[in-house]
C-alpha positions in Angstrom: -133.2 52.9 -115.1 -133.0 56.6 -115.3 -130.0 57.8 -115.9 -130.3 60.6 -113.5 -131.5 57.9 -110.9 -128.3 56.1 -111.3 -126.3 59.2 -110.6 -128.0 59.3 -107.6 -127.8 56.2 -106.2 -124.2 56.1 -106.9 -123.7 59.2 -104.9 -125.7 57.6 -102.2 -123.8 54.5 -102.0 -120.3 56.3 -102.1 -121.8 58.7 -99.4 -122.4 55.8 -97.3 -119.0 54.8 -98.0 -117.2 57.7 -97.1 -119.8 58.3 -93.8 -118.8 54.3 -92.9 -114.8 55.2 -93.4 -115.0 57.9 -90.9 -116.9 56.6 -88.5 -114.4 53.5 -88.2 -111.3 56.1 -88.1 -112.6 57.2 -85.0 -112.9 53.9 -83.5 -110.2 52.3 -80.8 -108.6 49.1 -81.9 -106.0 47.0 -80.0 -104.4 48.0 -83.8 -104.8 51.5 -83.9 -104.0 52.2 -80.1 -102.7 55.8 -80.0 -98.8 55.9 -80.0 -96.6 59.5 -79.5 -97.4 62.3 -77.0 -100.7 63.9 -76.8 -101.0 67.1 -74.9 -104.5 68.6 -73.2 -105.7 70.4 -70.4 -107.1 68.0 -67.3 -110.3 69.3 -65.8 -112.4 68.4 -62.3 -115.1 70.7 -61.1 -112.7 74.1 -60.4 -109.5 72.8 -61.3 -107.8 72.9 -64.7 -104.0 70.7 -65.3 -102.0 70.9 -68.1 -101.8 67.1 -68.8 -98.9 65.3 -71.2 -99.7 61.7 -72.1 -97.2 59.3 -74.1 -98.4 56.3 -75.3 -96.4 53.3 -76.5 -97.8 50.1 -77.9 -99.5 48.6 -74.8 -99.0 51.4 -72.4 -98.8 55.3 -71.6 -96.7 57.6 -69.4 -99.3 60.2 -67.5 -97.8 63.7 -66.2 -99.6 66.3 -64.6 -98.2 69.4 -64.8 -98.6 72.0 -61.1 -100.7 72.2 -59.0 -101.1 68.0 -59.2 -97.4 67.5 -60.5 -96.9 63.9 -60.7 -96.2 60.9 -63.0 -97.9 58.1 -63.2 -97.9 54.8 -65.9 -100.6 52.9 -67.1 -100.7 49.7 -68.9 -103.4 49.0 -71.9 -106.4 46.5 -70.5 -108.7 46.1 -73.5 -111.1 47.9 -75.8 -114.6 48.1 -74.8 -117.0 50.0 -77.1 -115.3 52.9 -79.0 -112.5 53.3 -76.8 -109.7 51.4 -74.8 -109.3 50.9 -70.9 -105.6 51.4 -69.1 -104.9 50.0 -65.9 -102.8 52.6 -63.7 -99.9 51.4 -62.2 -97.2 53.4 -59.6 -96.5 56.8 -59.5 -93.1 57.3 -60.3 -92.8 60.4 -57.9 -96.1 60.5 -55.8 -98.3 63.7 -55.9 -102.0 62.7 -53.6 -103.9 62.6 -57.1 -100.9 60.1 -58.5 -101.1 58.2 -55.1 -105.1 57.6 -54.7 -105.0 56.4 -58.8 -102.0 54.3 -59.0 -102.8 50.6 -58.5 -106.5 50.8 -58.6 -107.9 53.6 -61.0 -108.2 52.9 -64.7 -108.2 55.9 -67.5 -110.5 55.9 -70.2 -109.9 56.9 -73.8 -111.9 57.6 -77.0 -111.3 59.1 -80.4 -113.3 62.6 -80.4 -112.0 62.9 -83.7 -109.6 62.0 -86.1 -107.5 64.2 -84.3 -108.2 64.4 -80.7 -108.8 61.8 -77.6 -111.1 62.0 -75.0 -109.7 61.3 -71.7 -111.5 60.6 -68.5 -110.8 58.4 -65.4 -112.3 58.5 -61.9 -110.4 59.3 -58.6 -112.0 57.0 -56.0 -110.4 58.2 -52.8 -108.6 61.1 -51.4 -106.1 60.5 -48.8 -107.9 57.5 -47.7 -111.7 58.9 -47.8 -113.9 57.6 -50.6 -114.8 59.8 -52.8 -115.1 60.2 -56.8 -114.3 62.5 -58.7 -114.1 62.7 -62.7 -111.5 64.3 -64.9 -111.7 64.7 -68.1 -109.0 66.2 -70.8 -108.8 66.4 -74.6 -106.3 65.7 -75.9 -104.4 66.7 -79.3 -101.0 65.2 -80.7 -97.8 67.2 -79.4 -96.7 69.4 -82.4 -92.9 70.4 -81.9 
């Protein structure tokens, strides 16, 4: 073979490599659940939240900053495709958004990269009328 052809096809193969490595670093694992706090802004049709999450091993702590202020805990339900499903559970200290989520809404989260998650989850109801509304946030690890 070629020597130049072999150069080549080294490169390819180590491309591949490389291409292979980061697209399973993006990838949500019960073993490489996100842990520490991740910060982002919430956002459904006009209305923007600053939104803390910190996640533990098997769960997170949501809070919504004004206008939504609440707090509300989620527990880790399983991976399904690239990301990883959490079940909410009580609000700590109400808040309507809090209040139509907790015991029935799930939240939704994907690596976007390396660096950032993708969060979305679906409020079904508002004070007691069905209705569904997405938010979505991205968020980034909290840098002191």
């Amino acid at each position: 073979m070629n020597p130049l052809n072999t150069s080549l096809c080294r490169l390819a193969v180590l491309a591949l490599v490389a291409a292979s490595s980061v697209a399973s670093a993006q990838e949500i694992t019960k073993d490489t659940l996100p842990t520490g706090v991740w910060v982002g802004v919430l956002r459904s049709d006009n209305v923007n939240v600053a939104v803390q999450v910190k996640f533990d091993a098997r769960s997170a702590l949501v809070h919504f900053d004004p206008p939504i202020a609440c707090n509300l805990g989620a527990k880790f339900q399983q991976v399904q495709a690239d990301g990883a499903i959490y079940a909410f559970a009580s609000a700590s200290n109400g808040g309507k958004l809090c209040d139509n989520l907790a015991g029935s809404g799930v939240m939704s989260i994907v690596r976007a990269s390396p660096t950032s998650l993708r969060l979305s989850f679906d409020e079904k109801s508002y004070n007691g009328q069905p209705r569904v509304r997405t938010w979505r946030a991205e968020l980034e690890p909290n840098v002191p």
